[in-house]
C-alpha positions in Angstrom: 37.2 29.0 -49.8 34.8 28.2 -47.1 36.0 29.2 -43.7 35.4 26.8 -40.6 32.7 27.7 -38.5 33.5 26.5 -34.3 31.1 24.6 -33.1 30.3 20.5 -33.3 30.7 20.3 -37.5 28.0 18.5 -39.2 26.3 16.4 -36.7 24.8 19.3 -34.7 23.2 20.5 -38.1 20.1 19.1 -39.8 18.5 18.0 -36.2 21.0 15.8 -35.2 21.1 15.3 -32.0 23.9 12.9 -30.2 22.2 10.9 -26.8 25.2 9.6 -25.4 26.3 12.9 -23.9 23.2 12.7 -21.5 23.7 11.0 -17.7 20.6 9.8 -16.9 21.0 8.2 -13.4 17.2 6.7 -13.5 17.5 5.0 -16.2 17.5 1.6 -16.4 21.2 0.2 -16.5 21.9 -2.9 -18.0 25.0 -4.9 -18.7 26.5 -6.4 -21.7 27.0 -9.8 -20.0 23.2 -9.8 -18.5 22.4 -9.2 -22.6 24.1 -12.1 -24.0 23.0 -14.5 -20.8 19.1 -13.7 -21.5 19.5 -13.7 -25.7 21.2 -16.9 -25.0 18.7 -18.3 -22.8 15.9 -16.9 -25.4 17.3 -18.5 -28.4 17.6 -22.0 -26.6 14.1 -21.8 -25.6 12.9 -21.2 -29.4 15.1 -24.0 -30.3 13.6 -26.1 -28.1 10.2 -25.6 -28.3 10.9 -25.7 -32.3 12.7 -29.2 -31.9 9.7 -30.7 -29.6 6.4 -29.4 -31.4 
């Protein structure tokens, strides 16, 4: 049988590389809420401008 190697299993192999361990204080931060608000918004302005031209 295969013994197990230590170490973060299959997604540290082939190049994988997982992002979400970074902090990156400058990035840009932005909310879930503020998401929604501005698709929201977007998709009322297409509908609009669909349902008037």
């Amino acid at each position: 049988m295969a013994s197990k190697k230590s170490g973060r299993g299959l997604s540290s192999s082939a190049g994988l590389v997982t992002y979400y361990d970074a902090d990156n204080r400058t990035a840009v931060h932005i909310g879930p809420k503020t998401v929604l608000i501005v698709v929201a918004v977007v998709g009322v302005a297409v509908y609009l401008l669909n349902f008037f031209f």
